[in-house]
Each structure stands twice: as structure tokens, then as C-alpha cells.
PyMOL Python script that loads the backbone (N, CA, C, O; Angstrom):
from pymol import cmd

cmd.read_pdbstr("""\
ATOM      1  N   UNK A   1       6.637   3.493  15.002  1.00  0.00           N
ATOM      2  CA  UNK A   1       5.514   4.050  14.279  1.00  0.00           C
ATOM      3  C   UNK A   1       5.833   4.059  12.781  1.00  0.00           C
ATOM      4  O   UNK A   1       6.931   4.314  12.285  1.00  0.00           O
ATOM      5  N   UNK A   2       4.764   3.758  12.171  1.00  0.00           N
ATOM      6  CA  UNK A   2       4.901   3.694  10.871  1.00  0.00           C
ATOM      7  C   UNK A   2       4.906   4.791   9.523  1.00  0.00           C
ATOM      8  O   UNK A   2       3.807   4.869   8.973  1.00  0.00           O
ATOM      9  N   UNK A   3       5.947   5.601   8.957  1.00  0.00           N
ATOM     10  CA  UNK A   3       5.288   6.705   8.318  1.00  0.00           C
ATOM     11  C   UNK A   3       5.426   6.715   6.871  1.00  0.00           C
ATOM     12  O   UNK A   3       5.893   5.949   6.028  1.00  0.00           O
ATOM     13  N   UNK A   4       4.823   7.916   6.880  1.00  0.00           N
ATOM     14  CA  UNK A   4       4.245   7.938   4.983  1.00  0.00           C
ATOM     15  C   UNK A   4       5.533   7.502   4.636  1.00  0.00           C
ATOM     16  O   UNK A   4       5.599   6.347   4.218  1.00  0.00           O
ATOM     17  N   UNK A   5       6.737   8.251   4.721  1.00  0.00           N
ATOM     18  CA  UNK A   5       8.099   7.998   4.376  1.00  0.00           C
ATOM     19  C   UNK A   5       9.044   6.771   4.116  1.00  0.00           C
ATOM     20  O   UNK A   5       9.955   6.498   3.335  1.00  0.00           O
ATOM     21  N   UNK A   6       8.283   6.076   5.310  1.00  0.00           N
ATOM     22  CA  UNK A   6       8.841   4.249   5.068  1.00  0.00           C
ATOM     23  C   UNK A   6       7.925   3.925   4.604  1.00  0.00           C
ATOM     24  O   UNK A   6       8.050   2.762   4.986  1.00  0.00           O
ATOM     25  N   UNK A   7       6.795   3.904   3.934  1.00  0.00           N
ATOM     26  CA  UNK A   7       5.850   3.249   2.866  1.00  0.00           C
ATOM     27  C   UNK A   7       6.087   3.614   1.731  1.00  0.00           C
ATOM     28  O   UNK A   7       6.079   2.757   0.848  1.00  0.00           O
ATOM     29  N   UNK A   8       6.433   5.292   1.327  1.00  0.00           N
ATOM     30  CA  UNK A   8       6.902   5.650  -0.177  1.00  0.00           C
ATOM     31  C   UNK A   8       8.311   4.778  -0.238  1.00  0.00           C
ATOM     32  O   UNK A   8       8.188   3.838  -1.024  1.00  0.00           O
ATOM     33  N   UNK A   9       9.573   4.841   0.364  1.00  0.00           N
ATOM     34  CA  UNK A   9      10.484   4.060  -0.059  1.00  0.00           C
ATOM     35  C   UNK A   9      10.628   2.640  -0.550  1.00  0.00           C
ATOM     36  O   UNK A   9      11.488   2.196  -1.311  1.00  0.00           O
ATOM     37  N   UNK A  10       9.144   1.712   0.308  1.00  0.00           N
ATOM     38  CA  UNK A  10       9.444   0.499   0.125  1.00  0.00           C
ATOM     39  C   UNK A  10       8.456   0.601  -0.866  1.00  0.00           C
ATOM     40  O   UNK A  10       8.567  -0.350  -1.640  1.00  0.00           O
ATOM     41  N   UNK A  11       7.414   1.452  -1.208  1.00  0.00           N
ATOM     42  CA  UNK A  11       6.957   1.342  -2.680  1.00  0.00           C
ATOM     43  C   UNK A  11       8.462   1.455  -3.620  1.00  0.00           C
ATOM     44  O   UNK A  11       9.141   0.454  -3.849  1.00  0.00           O
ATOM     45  N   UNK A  12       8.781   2.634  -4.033  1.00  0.00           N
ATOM     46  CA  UNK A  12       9.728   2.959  -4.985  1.00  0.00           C
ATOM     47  C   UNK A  12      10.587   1.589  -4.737  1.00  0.00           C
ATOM     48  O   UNK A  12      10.810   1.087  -5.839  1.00  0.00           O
ATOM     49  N   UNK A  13      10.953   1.078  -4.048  1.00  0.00           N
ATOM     50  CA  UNK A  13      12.045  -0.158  -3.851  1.00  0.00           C
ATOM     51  C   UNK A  13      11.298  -1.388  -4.664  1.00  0.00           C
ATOM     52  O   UNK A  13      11.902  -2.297  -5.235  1.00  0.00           O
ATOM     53  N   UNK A  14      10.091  -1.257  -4.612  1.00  0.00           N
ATOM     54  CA  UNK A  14       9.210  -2.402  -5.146  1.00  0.00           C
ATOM     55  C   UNK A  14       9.158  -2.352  -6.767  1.00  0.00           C
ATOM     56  O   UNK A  14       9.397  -3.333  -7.471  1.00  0.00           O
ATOM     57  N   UNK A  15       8.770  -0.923  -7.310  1.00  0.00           N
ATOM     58  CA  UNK A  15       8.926  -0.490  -8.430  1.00  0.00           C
ATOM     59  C   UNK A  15      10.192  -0.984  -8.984  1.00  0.00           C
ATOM     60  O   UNK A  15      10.253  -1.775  -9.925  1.00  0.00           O
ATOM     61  N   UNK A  16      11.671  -0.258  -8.075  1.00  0.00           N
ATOM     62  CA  UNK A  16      12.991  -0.705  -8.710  1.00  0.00           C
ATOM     63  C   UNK A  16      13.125  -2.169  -9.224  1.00  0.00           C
ATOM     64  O   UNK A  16      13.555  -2.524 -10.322  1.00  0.00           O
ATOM     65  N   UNK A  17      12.515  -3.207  -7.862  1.00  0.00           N
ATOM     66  CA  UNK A  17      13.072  -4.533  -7.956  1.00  0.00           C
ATOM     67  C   UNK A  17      11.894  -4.993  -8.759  1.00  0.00           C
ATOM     68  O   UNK A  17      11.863  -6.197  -8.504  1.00  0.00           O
ATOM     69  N   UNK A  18      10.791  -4.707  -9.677  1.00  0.00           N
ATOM     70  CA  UNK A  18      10.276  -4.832 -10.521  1.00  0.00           C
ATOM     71  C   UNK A  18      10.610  -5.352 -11.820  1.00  0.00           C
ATOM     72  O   UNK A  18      10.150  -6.318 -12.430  1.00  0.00           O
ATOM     73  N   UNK A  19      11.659  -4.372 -12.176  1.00  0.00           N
ATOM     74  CA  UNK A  19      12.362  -3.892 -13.501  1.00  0.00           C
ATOM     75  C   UNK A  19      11.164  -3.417 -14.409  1.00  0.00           C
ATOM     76  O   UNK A  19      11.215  -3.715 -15.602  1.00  0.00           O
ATOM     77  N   UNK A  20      10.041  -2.666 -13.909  1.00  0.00           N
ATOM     78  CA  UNK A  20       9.112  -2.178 -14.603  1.00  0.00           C
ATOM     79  C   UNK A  20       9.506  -0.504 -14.868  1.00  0.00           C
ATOM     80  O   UNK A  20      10.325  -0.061 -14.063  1.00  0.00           O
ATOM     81  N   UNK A  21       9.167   0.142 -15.571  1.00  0.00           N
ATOM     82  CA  UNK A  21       9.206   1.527 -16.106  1.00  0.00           C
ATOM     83  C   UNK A  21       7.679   1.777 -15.183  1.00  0.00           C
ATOM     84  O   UNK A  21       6.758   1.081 -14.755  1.00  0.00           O
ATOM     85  N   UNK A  22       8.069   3.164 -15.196  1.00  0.00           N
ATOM     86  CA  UNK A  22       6.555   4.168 -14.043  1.00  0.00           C
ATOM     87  C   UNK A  22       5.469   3.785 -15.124  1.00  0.00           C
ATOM     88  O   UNK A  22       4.314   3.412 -14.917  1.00  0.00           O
ATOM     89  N   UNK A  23       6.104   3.963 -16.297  1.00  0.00           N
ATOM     90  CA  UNK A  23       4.997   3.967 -17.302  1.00  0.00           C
ATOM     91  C   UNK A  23       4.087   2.744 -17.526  1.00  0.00           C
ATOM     92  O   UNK A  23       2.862   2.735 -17.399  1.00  0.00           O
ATOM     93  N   UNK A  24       4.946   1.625 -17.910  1.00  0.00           N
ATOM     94  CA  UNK A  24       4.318   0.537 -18.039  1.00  0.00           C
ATOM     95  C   UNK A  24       3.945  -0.132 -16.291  1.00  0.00           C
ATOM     96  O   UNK A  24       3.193  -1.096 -16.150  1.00  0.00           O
ATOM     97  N   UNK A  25       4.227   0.165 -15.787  1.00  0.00           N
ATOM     98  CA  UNK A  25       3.256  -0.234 -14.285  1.00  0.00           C
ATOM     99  C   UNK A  25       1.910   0.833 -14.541  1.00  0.00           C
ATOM    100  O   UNK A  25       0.822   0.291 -14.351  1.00  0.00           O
ATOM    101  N   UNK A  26       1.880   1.925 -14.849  1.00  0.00           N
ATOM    102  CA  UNK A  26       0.893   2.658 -14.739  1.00  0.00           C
ATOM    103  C   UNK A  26      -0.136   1.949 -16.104  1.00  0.00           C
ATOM    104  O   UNK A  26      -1.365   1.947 -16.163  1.00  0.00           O
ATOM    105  N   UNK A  27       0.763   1.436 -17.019  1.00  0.00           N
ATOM    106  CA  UNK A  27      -0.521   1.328 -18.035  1.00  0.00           C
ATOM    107  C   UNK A  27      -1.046  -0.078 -17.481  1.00  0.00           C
ATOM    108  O   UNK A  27      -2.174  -0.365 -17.881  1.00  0.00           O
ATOM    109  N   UNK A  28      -0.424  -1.022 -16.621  1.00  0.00           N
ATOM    110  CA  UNK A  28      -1.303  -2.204 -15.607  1.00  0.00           C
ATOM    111  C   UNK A  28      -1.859  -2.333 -15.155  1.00  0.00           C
ATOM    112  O   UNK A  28      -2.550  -3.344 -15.034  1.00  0.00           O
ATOM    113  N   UNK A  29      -1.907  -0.780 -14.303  1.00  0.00           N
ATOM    114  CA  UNK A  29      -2.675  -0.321 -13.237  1.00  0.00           C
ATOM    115  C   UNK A  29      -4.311   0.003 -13.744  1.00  0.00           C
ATOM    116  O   UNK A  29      -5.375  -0.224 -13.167  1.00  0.00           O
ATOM    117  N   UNK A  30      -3.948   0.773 -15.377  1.00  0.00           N
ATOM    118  CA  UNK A  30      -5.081   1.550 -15.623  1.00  0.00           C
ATOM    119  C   UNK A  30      -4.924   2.588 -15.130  1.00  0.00           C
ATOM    120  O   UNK A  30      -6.041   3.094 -15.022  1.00  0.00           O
ATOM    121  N   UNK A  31      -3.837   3.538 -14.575  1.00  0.00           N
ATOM    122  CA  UNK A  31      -3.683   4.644 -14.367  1.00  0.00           C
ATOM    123  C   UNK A  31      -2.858   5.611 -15.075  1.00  0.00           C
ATOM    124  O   UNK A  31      -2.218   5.042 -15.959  1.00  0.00           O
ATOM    125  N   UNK A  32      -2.548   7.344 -14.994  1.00  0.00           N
ATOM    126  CA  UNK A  32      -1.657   7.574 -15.456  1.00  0.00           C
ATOM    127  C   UNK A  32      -0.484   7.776 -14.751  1.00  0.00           C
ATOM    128  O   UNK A  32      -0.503   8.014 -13.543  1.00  0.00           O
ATOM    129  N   UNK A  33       0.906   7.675 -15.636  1.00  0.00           N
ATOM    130  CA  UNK A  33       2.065   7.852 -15.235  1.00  0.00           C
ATOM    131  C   UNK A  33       2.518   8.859 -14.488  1.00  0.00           C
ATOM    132  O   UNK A  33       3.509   8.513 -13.845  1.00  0.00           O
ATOM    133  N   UNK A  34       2.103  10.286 -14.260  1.00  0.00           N
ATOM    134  CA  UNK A  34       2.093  11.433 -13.135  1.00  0.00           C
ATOM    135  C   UNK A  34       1.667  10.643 -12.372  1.00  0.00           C
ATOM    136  O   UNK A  34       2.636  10.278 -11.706  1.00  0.00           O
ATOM    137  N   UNK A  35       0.385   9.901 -11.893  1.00  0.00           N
ATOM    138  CA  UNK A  35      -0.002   9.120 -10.588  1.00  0.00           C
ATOM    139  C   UNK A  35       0.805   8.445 -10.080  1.00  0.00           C
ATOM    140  O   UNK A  35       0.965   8.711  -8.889  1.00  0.00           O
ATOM    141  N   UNK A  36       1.700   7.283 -10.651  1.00  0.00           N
ATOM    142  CA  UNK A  36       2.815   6.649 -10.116  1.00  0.00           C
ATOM    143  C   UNK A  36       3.730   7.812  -9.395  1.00  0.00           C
ATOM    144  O   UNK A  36       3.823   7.748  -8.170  1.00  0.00           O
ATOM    145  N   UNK A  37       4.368   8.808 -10.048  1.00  0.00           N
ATOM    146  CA  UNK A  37       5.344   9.914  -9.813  1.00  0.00           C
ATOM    147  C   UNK A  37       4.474  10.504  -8.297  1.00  0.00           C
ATOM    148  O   UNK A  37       4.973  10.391  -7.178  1.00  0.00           O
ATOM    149  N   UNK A  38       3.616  10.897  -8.464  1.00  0.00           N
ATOM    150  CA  UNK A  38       2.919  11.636  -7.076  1.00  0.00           C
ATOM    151  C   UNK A  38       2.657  10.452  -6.105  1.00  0.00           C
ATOM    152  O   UNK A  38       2.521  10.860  -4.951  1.00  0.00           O
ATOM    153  N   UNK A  39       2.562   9.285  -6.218  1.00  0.00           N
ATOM    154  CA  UNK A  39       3.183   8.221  -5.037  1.00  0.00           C
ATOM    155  C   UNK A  39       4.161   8.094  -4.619  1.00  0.00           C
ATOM    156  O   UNK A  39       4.335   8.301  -3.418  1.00  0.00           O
ATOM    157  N   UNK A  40       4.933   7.801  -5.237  1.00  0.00           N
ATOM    158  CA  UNK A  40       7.062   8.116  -5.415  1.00  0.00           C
ATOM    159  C   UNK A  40       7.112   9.762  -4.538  1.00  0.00           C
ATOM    160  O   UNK A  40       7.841   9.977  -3.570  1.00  0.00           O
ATOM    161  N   UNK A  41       6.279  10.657  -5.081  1.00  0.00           N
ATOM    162  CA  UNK A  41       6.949  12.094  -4.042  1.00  0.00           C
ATOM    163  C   UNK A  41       6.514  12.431  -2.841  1.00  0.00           C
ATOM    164  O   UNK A  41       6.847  13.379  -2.129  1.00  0.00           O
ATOM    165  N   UNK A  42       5.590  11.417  -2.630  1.00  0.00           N
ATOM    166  CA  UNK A  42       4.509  11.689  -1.533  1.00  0.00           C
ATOM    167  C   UNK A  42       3.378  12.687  -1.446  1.00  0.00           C
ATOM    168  O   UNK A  42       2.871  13.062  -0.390  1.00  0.00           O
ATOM    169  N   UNK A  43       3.031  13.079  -2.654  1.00  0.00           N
ATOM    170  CA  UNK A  43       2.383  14.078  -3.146  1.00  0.00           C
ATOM    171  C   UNK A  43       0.033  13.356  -2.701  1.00  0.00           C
ATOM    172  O   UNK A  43      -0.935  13.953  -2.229  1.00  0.00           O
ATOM    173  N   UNK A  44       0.235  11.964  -3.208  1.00  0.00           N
ATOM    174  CA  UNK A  44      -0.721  11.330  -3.182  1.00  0.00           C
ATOM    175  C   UNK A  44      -0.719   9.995  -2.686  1.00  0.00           C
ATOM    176  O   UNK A  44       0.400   9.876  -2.189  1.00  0.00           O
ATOM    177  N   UNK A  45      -1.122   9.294  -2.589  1.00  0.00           N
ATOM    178  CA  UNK A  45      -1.019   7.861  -1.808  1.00  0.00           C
ATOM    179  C   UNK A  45      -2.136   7.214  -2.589  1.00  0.00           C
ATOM    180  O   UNK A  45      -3.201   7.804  -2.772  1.00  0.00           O
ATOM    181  N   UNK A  46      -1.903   6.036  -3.037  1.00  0.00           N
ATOM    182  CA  UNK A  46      -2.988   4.757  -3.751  1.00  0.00           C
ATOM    183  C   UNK A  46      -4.514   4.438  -2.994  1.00  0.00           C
ATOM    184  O   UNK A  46      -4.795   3.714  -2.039  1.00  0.00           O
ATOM    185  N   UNK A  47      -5.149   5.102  -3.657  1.00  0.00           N
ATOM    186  CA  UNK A  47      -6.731   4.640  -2.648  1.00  0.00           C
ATOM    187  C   UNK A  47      -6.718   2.795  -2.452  1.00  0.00           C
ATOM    188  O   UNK A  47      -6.140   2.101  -3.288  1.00  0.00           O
ATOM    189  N   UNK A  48      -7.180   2.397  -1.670  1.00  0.00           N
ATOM    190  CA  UNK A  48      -7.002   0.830  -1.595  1.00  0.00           C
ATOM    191  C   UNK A  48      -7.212  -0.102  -2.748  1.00  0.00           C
ATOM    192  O   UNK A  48      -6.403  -1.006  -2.959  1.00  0.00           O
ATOM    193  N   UNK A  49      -7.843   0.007  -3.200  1.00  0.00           N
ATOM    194  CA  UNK A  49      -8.036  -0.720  -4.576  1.00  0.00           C
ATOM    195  C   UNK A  49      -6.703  -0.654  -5.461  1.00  0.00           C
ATOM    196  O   UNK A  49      -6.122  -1.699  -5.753  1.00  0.00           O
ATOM    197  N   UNK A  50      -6.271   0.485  -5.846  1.00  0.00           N
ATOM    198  CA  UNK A  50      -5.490   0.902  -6.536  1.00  0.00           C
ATOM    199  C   UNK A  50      -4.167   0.132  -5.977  1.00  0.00           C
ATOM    200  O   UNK A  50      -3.225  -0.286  -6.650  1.00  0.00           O
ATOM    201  N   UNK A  51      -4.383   0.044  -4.311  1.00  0.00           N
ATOM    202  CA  UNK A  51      -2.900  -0.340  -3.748  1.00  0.00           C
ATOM    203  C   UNK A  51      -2.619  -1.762  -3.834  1.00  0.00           C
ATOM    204  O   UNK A  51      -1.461  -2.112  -4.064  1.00  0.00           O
ATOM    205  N   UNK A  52      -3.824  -2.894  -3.628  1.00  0.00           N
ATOM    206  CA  UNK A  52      -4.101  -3.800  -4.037  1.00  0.00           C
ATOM    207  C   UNK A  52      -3.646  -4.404  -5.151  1.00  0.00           C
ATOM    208  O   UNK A  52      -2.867  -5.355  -5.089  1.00  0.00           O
ATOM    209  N   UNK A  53      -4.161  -3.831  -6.446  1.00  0.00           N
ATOM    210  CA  UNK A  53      -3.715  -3.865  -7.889  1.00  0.00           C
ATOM    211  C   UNK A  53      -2.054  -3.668  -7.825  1.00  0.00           C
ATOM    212  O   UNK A  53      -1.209  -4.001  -8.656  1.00  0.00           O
ATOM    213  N   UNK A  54      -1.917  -3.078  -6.674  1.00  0.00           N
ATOM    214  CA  UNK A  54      -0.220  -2.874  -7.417  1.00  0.00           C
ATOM    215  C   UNK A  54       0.670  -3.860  -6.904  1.00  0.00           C
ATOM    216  O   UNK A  54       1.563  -4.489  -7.473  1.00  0.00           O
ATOM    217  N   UNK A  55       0.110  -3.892  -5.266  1.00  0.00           N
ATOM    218  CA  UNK A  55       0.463  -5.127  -4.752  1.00  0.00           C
ATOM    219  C   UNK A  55       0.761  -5.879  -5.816  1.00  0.00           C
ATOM    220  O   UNK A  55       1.884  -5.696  -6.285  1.00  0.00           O
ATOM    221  N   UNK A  56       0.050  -6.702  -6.349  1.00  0.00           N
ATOM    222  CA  UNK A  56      -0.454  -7.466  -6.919  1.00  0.00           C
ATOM    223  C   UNK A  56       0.378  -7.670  -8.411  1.00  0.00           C
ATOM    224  O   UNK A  56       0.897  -8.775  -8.566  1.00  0.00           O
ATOM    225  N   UNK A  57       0.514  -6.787  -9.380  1.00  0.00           N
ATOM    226  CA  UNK A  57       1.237  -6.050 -10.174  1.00  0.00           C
ATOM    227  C   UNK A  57       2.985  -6.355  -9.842  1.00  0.00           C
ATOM    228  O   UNK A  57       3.774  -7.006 -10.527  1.00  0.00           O
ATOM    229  N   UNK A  58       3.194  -5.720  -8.710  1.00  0.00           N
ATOM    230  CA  UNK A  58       4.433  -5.835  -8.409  1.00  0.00           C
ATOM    231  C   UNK A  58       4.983  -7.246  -7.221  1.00  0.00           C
ATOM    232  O   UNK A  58       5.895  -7.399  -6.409  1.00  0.00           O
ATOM    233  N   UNK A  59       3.841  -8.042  -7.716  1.00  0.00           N
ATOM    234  CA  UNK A  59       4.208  -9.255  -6.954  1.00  0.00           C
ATOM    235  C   UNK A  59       4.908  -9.112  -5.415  1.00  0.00           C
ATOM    236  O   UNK A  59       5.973  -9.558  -4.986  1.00  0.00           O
ATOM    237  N   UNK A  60       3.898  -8.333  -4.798  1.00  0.00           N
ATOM    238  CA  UNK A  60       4.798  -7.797  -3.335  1.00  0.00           C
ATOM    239  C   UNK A  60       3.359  -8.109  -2.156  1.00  0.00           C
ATOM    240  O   UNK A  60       2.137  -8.170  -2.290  1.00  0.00           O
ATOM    241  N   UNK A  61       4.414  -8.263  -0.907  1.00  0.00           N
ATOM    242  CA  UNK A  61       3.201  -8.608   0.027  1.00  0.00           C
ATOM    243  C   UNK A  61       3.187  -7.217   0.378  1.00  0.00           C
ATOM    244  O   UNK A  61       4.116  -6.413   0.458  1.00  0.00           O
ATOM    245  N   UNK A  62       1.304  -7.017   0.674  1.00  0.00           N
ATOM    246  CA  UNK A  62       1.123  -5.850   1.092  1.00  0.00           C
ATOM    247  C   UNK A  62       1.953  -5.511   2.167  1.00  0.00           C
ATOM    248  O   UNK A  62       2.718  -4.549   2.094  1.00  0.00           O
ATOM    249  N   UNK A  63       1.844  -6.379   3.379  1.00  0.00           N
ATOM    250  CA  UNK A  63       2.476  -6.494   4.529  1.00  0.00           C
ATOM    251  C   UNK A  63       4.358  -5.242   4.521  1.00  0.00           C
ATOM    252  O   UNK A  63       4.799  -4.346   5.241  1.00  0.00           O
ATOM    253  N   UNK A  64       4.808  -5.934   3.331  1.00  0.00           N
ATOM    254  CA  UNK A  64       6.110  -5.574   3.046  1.00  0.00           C
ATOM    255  C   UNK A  64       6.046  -3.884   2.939  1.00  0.00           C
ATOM    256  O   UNK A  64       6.885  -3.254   3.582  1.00  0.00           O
ATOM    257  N   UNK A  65       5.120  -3.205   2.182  1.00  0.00           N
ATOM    258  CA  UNK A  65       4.799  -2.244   1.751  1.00  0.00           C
ATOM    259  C   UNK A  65       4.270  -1.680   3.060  1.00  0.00           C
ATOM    260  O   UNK A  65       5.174  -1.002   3.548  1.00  0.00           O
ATOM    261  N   UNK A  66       3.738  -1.675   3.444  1.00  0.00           N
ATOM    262  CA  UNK A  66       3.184  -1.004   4.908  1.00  0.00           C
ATOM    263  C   UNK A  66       4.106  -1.259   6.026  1.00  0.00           C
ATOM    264  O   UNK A  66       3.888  -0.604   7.045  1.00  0.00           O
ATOM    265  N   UNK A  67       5.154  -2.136   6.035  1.00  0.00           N
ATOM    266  CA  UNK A  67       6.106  -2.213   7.226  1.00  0.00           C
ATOM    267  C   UNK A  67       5.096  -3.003   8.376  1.00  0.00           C
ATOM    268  O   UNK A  67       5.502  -2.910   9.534  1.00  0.00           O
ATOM    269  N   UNK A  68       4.059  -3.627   8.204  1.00  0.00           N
ATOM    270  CA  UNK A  68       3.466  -3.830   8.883  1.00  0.00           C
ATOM    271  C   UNK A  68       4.042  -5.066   9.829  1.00  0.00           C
ATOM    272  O   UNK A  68       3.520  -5.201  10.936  1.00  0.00           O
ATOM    273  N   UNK A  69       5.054  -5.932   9.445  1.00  0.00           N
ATOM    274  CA  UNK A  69       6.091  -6.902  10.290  1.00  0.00           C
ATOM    275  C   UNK A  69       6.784  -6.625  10.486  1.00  0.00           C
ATOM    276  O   UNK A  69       7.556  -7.525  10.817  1.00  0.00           O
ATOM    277  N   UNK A  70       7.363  -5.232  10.540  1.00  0.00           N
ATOM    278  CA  UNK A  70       8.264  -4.610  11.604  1.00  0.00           C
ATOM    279  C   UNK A  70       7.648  -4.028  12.657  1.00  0.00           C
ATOM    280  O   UNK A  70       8.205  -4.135  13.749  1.00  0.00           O
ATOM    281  N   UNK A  71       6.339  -3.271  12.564  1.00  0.00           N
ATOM    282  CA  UNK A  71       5.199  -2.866  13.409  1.00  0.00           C
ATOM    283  C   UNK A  71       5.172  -3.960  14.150  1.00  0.00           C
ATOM    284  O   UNK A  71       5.718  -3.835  15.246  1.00  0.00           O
ATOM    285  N   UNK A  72       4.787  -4.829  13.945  1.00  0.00           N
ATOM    286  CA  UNK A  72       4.359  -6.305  14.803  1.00  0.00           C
ATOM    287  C   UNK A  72       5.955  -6.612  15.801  1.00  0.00           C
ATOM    288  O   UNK A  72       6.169  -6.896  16.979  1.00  0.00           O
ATOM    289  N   UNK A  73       6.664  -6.416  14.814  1.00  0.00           N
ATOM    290  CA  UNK A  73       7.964  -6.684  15.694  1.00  0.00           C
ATOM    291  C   UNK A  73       8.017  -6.645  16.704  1.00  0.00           C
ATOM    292  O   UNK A  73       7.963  -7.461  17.624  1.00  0.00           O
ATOM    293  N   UNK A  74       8.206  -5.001  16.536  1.00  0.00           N
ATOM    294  CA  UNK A  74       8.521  -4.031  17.509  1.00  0.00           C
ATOM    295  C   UNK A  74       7.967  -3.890  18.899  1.00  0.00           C
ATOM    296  O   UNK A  74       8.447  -3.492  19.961  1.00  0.00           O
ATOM    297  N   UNK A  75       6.399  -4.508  18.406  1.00  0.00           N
ATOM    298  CA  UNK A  75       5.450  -4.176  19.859  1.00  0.00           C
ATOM    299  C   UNK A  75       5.201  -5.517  20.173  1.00  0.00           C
ATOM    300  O   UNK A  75       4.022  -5.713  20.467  1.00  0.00           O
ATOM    301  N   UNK A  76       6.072  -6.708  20.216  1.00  0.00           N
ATOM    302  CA  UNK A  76       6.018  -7.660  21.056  1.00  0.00           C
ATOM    303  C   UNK A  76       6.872  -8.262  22.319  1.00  0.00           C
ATOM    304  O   UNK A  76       6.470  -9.260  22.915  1.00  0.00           O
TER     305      UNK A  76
END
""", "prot")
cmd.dss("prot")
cmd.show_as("cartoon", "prot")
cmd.util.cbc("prot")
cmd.orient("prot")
């Protein structure tokens, strides 16, 4: 099963292997920099659009970010 917990890490992991600052991803995004931080604490989660853009931003497959090919793995 998939949880908030393994989606915030492989965000923040995405951020790290970025080499972007919270800040300057947030000014990409069009968002503010507390918003990045309350994703990172699990405080808030990216409405889809937003998650998209970051995808996107952080050159990452959504897939990777949701664990969703370990999900698939697992249940075959």
C-alpha cells in the first residue's frame, strides 16, 4: 500500500536530486516557498495541477513520485 509518507520522501528526494533551492522551485511553480515546506512536512499535498507542474519542473516521472511501479510490482 502506498502512503502519504513514501510520496513526501520521494518528493523531497526529487527536490534534493534537483539541485534546486525550495525557493526557486517555488518561484517555477508560481507558488510560495512555505507551500513547498508544507509538502516536505506533510502538512499539505499538491492539488493535481500543481503536482503536474512539478513533475514537470523537476524533470521526474509522476509514476516515480507516487510509487506507483512498485504498486504494480507488488500485485502481480
Amino acid at each position: 500500500m502506498i502512503t502519504l509518507e513514501q510520496i513526501r520522501e520521494r518528493l523531497a528526494e526529487a527536490i534534493r536530486n534537483s539541485g534546486m533551492t525550495q525557493t526557486e522551485l517555488a518561484r517555477r511553480l508560481g507558488i510560495r516557498q512555505p507551500t513547498i515546506g508544507q509538502y516536505l512536512s506533510g502538512r499539505s499535498m499538491p492539488a493535481l495541477d500543481t503536482f503536474a507542474n512539478l513533475c514537470k519542473v523537476l524533470d521526474v516521472d509522476a509514476n516515480d513520485i507516487l510509487c506507483l511501479d512498485e504498486h504494480t510490482d507488488s500485485t502481480r
